[in-house]
C-alpha positions as CSV (number, residue, x, y, z in Angstrom):
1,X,7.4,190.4,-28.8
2,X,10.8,189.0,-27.4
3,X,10.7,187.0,-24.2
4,X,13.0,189.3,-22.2
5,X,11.3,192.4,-23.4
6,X,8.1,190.8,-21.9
7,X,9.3,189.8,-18.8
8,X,8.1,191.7,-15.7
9,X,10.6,192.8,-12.4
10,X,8.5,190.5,-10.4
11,X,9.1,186.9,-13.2
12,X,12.7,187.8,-12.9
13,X,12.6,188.0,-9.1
14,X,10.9,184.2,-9.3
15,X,12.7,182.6,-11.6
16,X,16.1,183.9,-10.0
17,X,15.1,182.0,-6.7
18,X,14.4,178.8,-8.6
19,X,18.0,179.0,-9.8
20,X,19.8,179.8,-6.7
21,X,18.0,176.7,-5.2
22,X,18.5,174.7,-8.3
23,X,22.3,175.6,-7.9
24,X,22.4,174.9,-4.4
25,X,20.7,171.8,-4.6
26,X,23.7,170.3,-6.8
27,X,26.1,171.8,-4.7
28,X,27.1,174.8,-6.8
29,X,27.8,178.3,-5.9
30,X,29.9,180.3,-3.2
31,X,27.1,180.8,-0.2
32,X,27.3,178.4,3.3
33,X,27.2,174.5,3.3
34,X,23.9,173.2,4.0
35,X,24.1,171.5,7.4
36,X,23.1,167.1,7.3
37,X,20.3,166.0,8.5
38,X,20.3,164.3,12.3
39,X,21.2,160.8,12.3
40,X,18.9,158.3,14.6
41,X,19.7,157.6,18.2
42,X,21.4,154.1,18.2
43,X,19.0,151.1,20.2
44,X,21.0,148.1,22.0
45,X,18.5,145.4,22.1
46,X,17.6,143.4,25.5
47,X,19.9,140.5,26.0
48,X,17.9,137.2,25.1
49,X,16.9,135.0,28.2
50,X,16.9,131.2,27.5
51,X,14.3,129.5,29.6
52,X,15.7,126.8,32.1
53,X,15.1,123.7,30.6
54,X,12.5,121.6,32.5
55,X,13.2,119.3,35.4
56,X,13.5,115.5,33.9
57,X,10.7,112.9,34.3
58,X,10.2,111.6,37.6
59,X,11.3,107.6,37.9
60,X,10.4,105.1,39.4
61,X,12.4,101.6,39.6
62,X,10.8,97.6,39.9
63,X,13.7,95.3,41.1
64,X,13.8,91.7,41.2
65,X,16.8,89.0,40.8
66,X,17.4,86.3,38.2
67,X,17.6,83.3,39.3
68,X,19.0,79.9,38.1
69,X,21.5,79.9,40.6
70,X,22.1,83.8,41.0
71,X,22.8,84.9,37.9
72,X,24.9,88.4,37.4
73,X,25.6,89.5,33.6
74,X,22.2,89.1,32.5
75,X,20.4,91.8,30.9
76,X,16.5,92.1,32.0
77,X,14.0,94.5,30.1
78,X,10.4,95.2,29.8
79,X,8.8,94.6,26.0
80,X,6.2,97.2,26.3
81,X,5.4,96.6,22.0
82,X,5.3,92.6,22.3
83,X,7.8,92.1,19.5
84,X,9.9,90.0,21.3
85,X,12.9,91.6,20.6
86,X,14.6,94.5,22.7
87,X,14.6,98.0,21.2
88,X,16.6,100.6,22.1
89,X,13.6,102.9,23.8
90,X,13.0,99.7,26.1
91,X,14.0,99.6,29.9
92,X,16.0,97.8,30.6
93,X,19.0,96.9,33.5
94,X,21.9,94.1,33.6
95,X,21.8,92.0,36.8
96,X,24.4,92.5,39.3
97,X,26.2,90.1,42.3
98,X,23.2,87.9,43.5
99,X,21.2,88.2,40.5
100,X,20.2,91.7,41.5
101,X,18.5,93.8,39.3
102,X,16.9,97.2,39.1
103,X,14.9,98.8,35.7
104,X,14.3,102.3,35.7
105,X,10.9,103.0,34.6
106,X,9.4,106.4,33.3
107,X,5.6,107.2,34.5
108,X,4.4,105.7,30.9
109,X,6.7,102.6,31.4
110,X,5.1,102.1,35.2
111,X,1.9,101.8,33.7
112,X,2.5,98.9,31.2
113,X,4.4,97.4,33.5
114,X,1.4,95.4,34.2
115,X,0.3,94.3,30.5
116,X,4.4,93.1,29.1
117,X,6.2,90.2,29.7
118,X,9.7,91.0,32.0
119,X,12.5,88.8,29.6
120,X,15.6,88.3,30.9
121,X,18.9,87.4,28.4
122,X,21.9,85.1,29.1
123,X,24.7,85.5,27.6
124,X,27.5,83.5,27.1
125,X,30.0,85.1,29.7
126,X,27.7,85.6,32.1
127,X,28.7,84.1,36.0
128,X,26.2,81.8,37.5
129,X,27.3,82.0,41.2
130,X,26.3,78.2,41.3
131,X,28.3,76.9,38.0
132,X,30.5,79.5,36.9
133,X,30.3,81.2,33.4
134,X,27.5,80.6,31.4
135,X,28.4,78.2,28.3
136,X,25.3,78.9,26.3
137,X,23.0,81.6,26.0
138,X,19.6,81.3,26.7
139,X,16.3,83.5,28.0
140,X,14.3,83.8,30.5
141,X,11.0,85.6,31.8
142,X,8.2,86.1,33.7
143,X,4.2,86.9,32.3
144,X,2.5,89.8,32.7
145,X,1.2,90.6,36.0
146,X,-2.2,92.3,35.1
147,X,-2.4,94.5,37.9
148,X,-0.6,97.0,39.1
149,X,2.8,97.0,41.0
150,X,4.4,99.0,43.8
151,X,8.3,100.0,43.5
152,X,8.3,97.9,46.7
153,X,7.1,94.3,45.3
154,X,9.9,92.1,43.2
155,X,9.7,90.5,40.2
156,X,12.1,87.4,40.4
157,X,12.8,85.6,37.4
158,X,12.9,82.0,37.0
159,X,12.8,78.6,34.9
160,X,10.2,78.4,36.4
161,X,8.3,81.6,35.9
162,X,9.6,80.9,32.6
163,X,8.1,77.5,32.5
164,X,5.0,79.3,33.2
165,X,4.5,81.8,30.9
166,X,5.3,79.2,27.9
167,X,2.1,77.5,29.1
168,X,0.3,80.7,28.9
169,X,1.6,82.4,25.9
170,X,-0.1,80.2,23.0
171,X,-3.2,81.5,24.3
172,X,-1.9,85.0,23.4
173,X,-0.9,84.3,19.9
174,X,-3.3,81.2,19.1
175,X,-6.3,83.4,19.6
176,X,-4.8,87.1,18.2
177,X,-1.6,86.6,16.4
178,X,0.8,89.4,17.0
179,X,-1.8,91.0,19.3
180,X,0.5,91.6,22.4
181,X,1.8,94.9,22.7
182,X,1.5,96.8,26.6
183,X,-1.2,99.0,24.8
184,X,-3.6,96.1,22.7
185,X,-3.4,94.5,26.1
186,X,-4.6,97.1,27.8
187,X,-7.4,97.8,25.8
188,X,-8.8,94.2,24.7
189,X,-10.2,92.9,28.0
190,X,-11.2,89.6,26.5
191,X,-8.1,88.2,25.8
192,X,-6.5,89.8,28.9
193,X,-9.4,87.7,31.2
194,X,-8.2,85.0,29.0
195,X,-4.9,85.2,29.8
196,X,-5.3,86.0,33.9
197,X,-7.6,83.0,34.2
198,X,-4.9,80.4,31.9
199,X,-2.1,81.6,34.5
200,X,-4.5,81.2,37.3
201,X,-5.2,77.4,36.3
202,X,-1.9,76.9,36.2
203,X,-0.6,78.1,39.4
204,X,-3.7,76.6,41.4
205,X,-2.9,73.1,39.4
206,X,0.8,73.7,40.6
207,X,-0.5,74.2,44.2
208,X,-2.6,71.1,44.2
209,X,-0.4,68.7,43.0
210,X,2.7,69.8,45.0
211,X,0.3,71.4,48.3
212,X,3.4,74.2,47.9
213,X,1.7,77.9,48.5
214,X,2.0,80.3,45.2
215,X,4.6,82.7,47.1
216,X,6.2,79.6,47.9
217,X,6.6,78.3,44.4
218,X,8.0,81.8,43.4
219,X,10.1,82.5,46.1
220,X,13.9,83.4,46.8
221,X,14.8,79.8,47.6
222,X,18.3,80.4,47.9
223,X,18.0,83.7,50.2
224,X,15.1,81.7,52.3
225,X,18.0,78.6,52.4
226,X,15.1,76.3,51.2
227,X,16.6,73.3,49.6
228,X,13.6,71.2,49.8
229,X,11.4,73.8,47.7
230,X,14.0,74.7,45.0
231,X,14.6,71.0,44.2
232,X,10.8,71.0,43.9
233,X,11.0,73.7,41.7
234,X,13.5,72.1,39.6
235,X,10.7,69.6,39.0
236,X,8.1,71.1,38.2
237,X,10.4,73.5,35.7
238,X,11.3,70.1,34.2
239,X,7.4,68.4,34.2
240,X,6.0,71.7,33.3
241,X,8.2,71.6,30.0
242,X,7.5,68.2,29.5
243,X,4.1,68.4,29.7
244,X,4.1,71.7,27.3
245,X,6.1,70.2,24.5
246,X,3.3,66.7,24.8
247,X,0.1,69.2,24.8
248,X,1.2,70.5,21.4
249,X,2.0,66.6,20.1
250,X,-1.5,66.8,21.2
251,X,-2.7,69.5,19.4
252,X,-1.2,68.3,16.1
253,X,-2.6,65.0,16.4
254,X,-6.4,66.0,17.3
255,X,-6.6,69.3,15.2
256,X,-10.1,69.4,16.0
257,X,-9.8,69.0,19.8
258,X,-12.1,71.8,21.8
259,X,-9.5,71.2,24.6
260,X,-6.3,69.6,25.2
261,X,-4.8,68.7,29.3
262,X,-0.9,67.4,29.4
263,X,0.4,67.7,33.4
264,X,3.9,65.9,33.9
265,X,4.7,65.7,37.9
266,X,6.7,64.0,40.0
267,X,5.1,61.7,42.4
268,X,4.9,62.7,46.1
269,X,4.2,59.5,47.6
270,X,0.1,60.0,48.7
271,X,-1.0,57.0,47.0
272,X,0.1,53.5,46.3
273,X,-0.7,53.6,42.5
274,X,-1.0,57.5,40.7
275,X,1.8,59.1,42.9
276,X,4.6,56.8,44.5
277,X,7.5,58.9,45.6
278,X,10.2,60.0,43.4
279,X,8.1,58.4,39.7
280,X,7.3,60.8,37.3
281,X,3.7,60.3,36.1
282,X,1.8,61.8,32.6
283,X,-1.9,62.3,33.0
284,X,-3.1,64.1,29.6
285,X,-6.6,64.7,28.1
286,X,-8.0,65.3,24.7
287,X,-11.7,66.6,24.2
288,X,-13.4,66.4,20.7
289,X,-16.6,66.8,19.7
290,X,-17.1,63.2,20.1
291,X,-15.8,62.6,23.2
292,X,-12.6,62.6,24.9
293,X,-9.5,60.5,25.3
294,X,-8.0,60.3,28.2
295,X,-4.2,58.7,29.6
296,X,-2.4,58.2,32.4
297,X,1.5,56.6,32.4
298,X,4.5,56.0,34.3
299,X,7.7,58.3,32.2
300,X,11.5,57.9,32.4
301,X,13.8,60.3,34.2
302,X,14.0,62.5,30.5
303,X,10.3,62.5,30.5
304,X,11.0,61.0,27.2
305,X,9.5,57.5,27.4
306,X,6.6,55.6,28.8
307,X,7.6,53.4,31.3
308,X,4.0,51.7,32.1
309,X,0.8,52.7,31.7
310,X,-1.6,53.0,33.9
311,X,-4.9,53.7,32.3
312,X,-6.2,54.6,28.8
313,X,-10.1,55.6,28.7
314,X,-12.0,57.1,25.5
315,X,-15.6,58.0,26.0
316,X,-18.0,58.7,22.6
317,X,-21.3,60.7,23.3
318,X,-24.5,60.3,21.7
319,X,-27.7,62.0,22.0
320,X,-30.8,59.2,23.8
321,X,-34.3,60.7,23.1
322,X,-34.1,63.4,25.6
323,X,-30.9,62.4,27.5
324,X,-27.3,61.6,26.8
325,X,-25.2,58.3,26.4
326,X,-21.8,57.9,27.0
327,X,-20.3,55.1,25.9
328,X,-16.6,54.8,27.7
329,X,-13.7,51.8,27.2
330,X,-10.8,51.4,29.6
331,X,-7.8,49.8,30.1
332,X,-6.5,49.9,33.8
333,X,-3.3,48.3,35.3
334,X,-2.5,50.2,38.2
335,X,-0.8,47.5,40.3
336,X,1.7,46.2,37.6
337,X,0.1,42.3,37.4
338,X,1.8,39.8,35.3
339,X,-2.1,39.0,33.9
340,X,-1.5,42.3,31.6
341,X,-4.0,45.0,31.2
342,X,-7.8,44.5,32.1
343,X,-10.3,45.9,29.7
344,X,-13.5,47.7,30.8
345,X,-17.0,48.9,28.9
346,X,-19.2,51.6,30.6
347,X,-22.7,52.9,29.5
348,X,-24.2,55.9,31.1
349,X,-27.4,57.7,30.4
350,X,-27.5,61.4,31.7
351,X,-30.3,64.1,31.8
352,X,-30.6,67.4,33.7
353,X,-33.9,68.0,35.4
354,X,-34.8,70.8,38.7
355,X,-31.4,71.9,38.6
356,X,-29.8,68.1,39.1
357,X,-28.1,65.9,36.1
358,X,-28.8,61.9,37.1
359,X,-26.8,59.5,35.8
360,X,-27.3,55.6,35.0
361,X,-24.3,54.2,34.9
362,X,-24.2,50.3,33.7
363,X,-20.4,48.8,34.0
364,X,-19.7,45.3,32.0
365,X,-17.8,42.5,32.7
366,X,-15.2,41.8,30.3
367,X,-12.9,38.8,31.6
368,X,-10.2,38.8,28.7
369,X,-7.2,40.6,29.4
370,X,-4.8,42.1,26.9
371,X,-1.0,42.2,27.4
372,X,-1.0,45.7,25.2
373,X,-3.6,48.3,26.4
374,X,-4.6,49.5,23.1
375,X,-6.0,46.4,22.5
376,X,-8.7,47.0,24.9
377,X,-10.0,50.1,22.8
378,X,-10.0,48.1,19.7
379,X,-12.6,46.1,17.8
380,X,-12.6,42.5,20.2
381,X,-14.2,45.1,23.3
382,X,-16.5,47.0,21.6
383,X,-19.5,45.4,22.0
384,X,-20.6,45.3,25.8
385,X,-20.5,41.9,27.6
386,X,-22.5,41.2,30.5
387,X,-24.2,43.3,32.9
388,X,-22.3,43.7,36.3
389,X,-22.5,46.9,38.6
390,X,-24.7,49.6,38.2
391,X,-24.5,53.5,39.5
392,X,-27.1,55.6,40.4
393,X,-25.1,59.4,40.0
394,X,-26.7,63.0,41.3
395,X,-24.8,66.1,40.5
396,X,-26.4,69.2,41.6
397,X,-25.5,72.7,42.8
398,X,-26.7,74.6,45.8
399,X,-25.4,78.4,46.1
400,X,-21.6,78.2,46.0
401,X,-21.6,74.4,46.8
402,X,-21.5,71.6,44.6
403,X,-22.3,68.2,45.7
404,X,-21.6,64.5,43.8
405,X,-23.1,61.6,44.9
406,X,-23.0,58.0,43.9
407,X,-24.8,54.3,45.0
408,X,-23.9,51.1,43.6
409,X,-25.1,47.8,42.9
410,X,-24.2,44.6,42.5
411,X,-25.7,41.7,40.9
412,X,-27.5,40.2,44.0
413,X,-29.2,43.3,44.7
414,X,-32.7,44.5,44.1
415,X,-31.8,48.3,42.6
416,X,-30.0,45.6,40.3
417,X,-33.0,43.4,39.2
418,X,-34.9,46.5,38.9
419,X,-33.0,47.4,35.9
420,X,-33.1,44.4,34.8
421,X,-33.6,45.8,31.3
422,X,-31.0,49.1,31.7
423,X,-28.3,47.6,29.0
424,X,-26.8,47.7,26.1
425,X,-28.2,50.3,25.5
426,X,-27.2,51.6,22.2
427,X,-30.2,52.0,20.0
428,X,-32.9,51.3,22.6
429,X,-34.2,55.2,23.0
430,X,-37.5,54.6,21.7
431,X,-38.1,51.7,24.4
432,X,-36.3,53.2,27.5
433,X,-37.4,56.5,29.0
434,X,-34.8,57.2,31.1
435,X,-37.1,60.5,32.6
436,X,-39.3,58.0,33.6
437,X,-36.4,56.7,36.0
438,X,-35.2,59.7,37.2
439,X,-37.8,60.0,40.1
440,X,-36.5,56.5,41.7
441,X,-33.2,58.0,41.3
442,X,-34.0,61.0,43.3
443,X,-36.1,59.1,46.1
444,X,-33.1,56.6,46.8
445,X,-31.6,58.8,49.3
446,X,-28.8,60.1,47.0
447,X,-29.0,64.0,47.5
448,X,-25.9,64.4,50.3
449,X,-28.0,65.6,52.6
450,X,-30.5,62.1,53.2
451,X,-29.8,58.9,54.3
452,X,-29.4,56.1,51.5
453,X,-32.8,54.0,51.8
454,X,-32.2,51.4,49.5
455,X,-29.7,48.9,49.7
456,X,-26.5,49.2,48.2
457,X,-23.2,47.1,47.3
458,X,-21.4,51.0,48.9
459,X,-21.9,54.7,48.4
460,X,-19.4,58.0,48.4
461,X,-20.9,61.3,48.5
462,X,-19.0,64.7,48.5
463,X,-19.7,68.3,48.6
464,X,-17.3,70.9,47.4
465,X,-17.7,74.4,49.6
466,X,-16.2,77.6,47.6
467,X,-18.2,80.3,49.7
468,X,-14.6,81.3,50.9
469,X,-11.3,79.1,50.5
470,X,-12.6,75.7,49.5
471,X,-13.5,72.9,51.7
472,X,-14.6,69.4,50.7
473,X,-15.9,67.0,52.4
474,X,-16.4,63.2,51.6
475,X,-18.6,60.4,53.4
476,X,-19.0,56.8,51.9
477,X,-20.2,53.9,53.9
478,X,-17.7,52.7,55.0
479,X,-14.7,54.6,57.1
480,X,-14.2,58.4,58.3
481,X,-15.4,61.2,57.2
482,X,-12.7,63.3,55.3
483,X,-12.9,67.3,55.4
484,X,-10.4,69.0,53.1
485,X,-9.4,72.6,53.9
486,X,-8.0,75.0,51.1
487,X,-5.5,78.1,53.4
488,X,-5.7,81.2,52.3
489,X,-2.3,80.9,50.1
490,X,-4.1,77.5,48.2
491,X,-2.6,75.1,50.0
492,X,-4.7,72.2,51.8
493,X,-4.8,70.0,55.5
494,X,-7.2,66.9,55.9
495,X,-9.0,66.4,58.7
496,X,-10.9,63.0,59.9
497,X,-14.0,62.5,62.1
498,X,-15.5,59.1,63.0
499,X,-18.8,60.5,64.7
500,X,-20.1,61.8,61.5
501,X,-18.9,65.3,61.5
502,X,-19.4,66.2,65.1
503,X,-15.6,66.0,66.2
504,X,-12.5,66.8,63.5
505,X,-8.7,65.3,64.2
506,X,-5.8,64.0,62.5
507,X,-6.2,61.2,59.8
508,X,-4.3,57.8,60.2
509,X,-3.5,55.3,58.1
């Protein structure tokens, strides 16, 4: 059968509605357009807000000035890492007319203010307002403060604060290398006590050789108009260096020394033979495990060279059975004689029982004197000569209070025949109990307290107070008592009484 015969009205109907859509669909054929589809209503988006930016960190500023005469021109800043070195993210401020500064500090840089060293630099250029332009660069600063500062309080800068912090900074970087940035400070409270008690030490030796408060020693001089104090503090820049660059002579000499002293100072005229007015003196120290070594000399204006020496000591120790010997050599010249230097032997024999070291002390007459000093520590005085004084010594601590007491005697006196057998005493442990002696010791009368109830060539006893600021106070038999008083700012007055402490005045003589 043929398709179109088989084909059915309705078929046609359906497949001519198919084609009329098919043809419409491809835009054939004469009927009406096919209206477009809607378009979508166009969105403007919201406008884009930019936040305000915050406000900037709050500041706070620590002012000072730099002094070495005022200095303007400088630049000062803080070194928070401890590299020695300024970096860019560093405060820091340049001093203006009278050695004015002021360093802007963020709330991070406030707090390690306290734990970094304040430097300040010098350039050439920069107008010292007492000698013009600086000639030579140089640097300056001041140690850490380890506590915390107000806005209010100044830092000055100094020589001498600089003077200062060289004594103090070898501890740093002789006991952590490199360990010395705001933050390892901060956390390492060993080294930080370390470092708080070395400057202490320091600044009380300052105020007791020179009886000059602390806030005096770092004061504005030239705003107070104190001549008088900044030519002290001139000196003791200049013994303070001194006696810096010897300590380390020290150091590489005795590599094994436990502890090394150099102080260089300018007499002040309080005694007639360790501090004459206007004569610069060297008193040093050297502790080894064997002893100590010990000088004291008269320098030259550089500090430079020994002019006369005064004394040389060296003491060995030894173990004796259950106590101590000391075995010390001395050579002493302190009033310039043209006889040269006397030598001197001591033996002492020390032992700590009830909370009390005692001391045997027997001194030997040596009647040689040698024109060189050294001489006296060589071989010709090392064996002791003849017995002369003895010492009976007490040291002992009650509470806050020390006390050291001494009697002495001579040849002609009982205490002296006694002991007849106290001497050279090297090698005698196993015949001389020295705990067998201590109980005469302690019934002599030597505590500070008792009367002396032996007889005695003379006596000195002293007791050292530090409940608050210190007092000493010193009685012998013979002359005034002497009291001591430390101020509140570290400086000290004496005070005299002839009625045994009942009435206090001025001293004479």
């Amino acid at each position: 059968m043929k398709m179109d015969e088989a084909m059915s009205p309705a078929w046609t109907m359906a497949l001519g509605v198919v084609l009329t859509a098919a043809l419409a669909g491809c835009g054939g054929g004469g009927g009406a357009a096919t209206p477009a589809p809607a378009q979508p209503p166009v969105v403007t988006p919201p406008p884009v807000v930019t936040p305000p930016a915050p406000p900037p960190a709050a500041k706070t500023t620590q002012a000072g000035k730099v002094i070495d005469g005022y200095i303007s021109g400088a630049t000062v800043w803080l070194d928070i890492n401890g590299n020695h070195v300024r970096d860019a993210d560093e405060p820091s401020a340049v001093s203006k007319a009278a050695g004015a500064y002021q360093l802007e500090l963020s709330e991070a840089q406030r707090a390690c203010l306290p734990y970094a060293t304040l430097y300040v630099d010098v350039p050439v250029g920069a107008v010292d307002e007492d000698s013009g332009a600086v000639k030579e660069a140089y640097q300056m600063a001041v140690a850490p403060q380890f506590q915390a500062l107000t806005p209010e309080q100044v830092l000055h800068i100094s020589p001498l604060t600089t003077a200062i912090w060289d004594q103090v900074r070898t501890r740093l970087t002789a006991s952590a290398p490199g360990l010395s940035s705001c933050e390892q400070l901060r956390q390492n409270e060993q080294l930080r006590q370390a470092m708080v008690a070395e400057i202490k030490a320091v600044m009380a030796d300052l105020v007791r050789r020179h009886n000059l408060s602390e806030s005096r020693i770092q004061a504005d001089f030239i705003a107070a108009g104190d001549s008088a104090s900044q030519k002290l503090a001139e000196d003791i820049v200049k013994g303070l260096k001194a006696g810096y660059a010897h300590k380390q002579e020290l150091h590489k000499q005795y590599p094994d020394a436990s502890f090394v002293r150099a102080e260089v100072y300018r007499g002040r005229g309080t005694s007639n033979f360790n501090d004459q007015a206007g004569v610069w003196y060297r008193n040093a120290a050297v502790w080894r495990p064997s002893g100590y070594r010990q000088e004291w000399v008269m320098l030259d204006e550089s500090l430079t060279r020994v002019t006369r020496v005064l004394t040389l000591r060296t003491q060995e120790s030894q173990s004796f059975g259950n106590a101590r010997l000391k075995t010390t050599r001395t050579a002493y010249n302190f009033d310039n004689v043209a006889g040269g230097y006397r030598c001197a032997l001591d033996e002492a024999l020390e032992q700590a029982r009830d909370g009390v070291t005692y001391e045997l002390v027997v001194h030997y007459d040596d009647p040689k004197t040698e024109a060189d000093p050294l001489d006296c520590l060589g071989a010709a005085h090392a064996t002791p000569g003849t017995p002369g004084l003895r010492d009976y010594y007490a040291h002992y601590s009650i509470g806050t209070v020390s006390f050291t007491n001494v009697l002495r005697f001579s040849p002609s006196q009982a205490e002296h025949a006694l002991l007849k057998d106290w001497h050279h005493l090297r090698g005698k442990s196993a015949q001389l109990d020295f705990a067998g002696l201590i109980p005469r010791i302690a019934a002599s009368g030597i505590r500070f307290d008792e009367d002396v109830r032996i007889a005695t060539d003379s006596w000195y006893k002293r007791s050292t107070d530090d409940t608050g600021p210190r007092i000493t106070l010193e009685k012998a038999d013979t002359g005034p008592w002497v009291r001591t008083s430390t101020r509140t700012d570290g400086t000290t007055f004496k005070e005299c009484s002839s009625d045994a402490g009942k009435t206090w005045g001025s001293c004479t003589g």
